[in-house]
N, C-alpha and C positions, 0 to 999 in steps of 0.2 A: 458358511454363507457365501464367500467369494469365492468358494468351488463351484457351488451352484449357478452363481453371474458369468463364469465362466461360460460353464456349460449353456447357458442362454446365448451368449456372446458368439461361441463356434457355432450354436446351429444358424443363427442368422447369418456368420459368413458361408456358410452349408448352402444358404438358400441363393444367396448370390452366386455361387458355383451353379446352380441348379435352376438359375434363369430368373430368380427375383432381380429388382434393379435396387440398389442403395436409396433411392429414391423414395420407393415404396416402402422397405424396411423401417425406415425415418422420418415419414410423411411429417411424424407428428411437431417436425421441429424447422419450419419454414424459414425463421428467421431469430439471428441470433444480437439483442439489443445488451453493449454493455457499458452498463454503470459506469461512471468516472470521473475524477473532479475537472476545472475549468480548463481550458487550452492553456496550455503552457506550466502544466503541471508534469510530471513523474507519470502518474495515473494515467490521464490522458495518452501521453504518447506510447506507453504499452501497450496501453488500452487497443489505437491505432492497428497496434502489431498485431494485435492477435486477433483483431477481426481480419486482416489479410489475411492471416493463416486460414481461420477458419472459412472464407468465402472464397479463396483459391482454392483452397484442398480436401476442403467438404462440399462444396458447392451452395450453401450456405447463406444467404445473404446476409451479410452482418453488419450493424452498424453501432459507433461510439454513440454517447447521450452523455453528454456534460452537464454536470450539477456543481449547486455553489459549493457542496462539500460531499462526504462521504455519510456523512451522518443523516443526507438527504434520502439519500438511494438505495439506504439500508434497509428500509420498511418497505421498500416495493420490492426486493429480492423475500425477505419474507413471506412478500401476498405473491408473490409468482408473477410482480406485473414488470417485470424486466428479468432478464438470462442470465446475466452472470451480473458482476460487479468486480474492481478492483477495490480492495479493502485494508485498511492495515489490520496489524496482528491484534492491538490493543483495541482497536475499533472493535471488532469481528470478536472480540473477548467479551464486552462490555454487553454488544448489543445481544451474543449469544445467551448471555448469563442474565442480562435485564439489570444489569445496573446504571445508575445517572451515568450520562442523560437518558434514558433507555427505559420506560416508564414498567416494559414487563420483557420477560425472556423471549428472544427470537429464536425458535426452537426448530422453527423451519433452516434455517442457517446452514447452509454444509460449504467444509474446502474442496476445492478440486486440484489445486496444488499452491506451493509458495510461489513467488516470483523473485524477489530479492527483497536484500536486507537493505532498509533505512537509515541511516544516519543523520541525525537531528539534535541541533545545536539553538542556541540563539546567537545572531548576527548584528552588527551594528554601522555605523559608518564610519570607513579607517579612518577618514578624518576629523573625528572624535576624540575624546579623551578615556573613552571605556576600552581595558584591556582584560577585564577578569571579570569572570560570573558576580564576583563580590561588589564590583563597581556599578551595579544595575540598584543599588539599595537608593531609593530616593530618586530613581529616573520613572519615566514614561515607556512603560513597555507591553508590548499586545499579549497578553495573557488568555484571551477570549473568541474565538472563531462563532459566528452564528449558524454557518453551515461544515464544522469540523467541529462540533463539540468534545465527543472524548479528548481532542489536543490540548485543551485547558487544562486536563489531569495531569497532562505527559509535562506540558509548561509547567506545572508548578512542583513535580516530582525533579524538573531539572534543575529550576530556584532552590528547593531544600537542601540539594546538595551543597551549596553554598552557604548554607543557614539561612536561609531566607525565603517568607513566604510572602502569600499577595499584600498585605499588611505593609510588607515593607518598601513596595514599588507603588506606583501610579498606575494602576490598571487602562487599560486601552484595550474597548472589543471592535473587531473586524469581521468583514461578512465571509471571509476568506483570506488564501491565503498572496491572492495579487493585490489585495486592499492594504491586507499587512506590512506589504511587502513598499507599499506605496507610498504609506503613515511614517514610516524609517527612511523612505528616499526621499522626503519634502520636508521633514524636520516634526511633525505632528508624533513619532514618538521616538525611541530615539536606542529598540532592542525589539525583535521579534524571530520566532524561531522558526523554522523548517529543515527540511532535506537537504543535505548541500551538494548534492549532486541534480538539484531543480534547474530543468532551462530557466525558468522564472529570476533564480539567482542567477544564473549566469547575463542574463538581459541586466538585469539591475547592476550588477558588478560595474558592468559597461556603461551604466548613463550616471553612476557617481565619479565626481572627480579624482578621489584616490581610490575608487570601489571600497567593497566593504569588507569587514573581519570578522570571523568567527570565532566566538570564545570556545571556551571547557570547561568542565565538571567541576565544582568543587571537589573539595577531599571526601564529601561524605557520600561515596556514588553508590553506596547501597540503599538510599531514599531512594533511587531510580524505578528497581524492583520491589521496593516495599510499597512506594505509593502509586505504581503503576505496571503491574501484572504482566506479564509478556513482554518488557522491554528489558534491557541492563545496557552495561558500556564499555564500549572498548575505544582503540587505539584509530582515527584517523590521520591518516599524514598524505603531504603534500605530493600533487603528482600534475602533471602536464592537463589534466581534466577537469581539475578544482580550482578552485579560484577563492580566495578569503581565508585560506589554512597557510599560514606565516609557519608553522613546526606540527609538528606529530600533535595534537590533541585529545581529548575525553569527549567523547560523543555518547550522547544515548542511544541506543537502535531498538527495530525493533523488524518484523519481518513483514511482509507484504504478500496478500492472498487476494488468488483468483477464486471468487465466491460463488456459488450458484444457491440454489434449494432444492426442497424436495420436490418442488414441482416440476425439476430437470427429469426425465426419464433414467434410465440407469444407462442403456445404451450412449444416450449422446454425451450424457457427462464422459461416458467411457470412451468415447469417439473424440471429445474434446479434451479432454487430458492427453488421450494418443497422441493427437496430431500434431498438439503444440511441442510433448515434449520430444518427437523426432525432428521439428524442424526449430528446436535450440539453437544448432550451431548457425542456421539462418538468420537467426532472432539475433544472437549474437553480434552477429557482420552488420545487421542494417541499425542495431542500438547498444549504444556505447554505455546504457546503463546495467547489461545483462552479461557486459565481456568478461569482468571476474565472476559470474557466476554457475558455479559448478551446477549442470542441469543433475547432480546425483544428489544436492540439496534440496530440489522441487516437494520431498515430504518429509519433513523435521518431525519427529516424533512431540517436538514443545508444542505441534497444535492448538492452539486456545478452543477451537472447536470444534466438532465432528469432522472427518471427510467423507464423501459422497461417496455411496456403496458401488457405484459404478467409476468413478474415479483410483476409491481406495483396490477393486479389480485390476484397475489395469496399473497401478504402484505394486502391487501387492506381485503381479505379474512378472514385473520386471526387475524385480528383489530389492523394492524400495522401502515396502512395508511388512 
């Protein structure tokens, strides 16, 4: 099948040598709108990046579209009524496969490549008395996103680790995750979890008086993968860029996908995986979220869901897949 994308792919650049304009090849794809959650997210400022790639170096017009969550923007990458989307691993599992919250499978769903890996913890205020995932039993903590639903899973796959589920905290839902983040810096709750490499964290670090601290895992970190698919946990530690990691700790991760559908054509998907992943090392220099990551990471064979025929071509090309 991707011998034959191939061969589709050389004659169009055939026609270009031959007096087509790139223009015309492509008519079909004027403009490139991508999914992303609020400003001051992870999402977001990727998001930024790779529509400069693609409006610099495809000519392109491309623009961000911020939503309260991912969970929002998932069913229009579906119906084809937005380009790509930035998506996490678990999200992009859940809505592929059609389970809660995900009323039926999103079948339409394809990757075009990773982007990085996540690290996600819950965070509290260091000038607190919670030092251990264990210490969250009987507090106030945001469990619930209304526009990031699959994280409720992730939230409570990180609780069990501890031995502890919603039962055992004060549940607290947020419409996202600046509101969450909000409810922990005014005292309204008092643990919520995210990225910790989020501008959004690092803002907040800065307007609490001792900033904030990030716990770790219970001992029982195989609830991570059991109650939530596509995520497990490893090792973060402290480094000139984090901010709330006091020693090496247990994080959950999980991976982060640049999303499209089938309503992408195979060429541009194939145009748009190219372009982003030659100008990596650019991506690199201008976002401090992408510097550890190895651009021969971009296709993980742990996929949660299809990649895109004209994506998985030009991976497939470069001896990724």
């Amino acid at each position: 099948m991707y011998d034959a994308r191939r061969r589709f792919l050389l004659a169009a650049a055939g026609a270009v040598v031959a007096g087509a304009t790139p223009a015309l090849l492509h008519a079909q794809l004027r403009r490139v709108a991508i999914g992303a959650n609020p400003a001051g997210t992870n999402f977001n400022v990727i998001a930024g990046g790779f529509a400069k790639v693609i409006q610099q170096k495809l000519g392109i017009a491309s623009i961000v579209r911020p939503y309260s969550g991912s969970s929002v923007y998932l069913p229009m990458l579906q119906r084809g009524e937005i380009t790509l989307g930035i998506n996490s691993g678990i999200d992009s599992y859940l809505a592929y496969n059609g389970e809660p919250p995900y009323p039926a499978p999103m079948t339409n769903l394809r990757a075009l490549m990773a982007v990085y890996p996540l690290g996600y913890m819950f965070w509290v205020r260091a000038d607190g008395p919670i030092r251990r995932l264990e210490d969250l039993e009987g507090r106030r903590v945001v469990l619930n996103y209304r526009g990031l639903v699959p994280l409720d899973r992730l939230n409570r796959a990180v609780l069990a680790t501890a031995g502890l589920t919603e039962s055992d905290v004060e549940p607290v839902t947020a419409a996202g995750l600046p509101e969450g983040a909000r409810l922990v810096a005014e005292g309204r709750a008092e643990a919520v979890a995210m990225g910790y490499r989020l501008p959004l964290v690092l803002q907040t670090h800065a307007t609490l008086p001792r900033g904030l601290r990030f716990l770790s895992l219970g001992a029982d970190e195989g609830k991570v993968a059991e109650i939530m698919p596509g995520a497990w946990a490893d090792t973060v530690t402290p480094s000139a860029t984090t901010v709330g990691i006091e020693a090496p700790a247990r994080f959950a991760m999980y991976d982060t996908y640049l999303n499209g559908g089938v309503h992408l054509a195979d060429e541009d998907a194939y145009r748009i995986t190219k372009v982003l992943y030659e100008s990596w090392p650019e991506l690199q220099r201008d976002y401090a979220l992408l510097r550890e990551v190895d651009r021969a990471k971009v296709a993980p064979s742990t996929n949660p869901h299809p990649y895109h025929a004209g994506a998985a071509a030009f991976l497939e090309e470069i001896g990724l897949k």
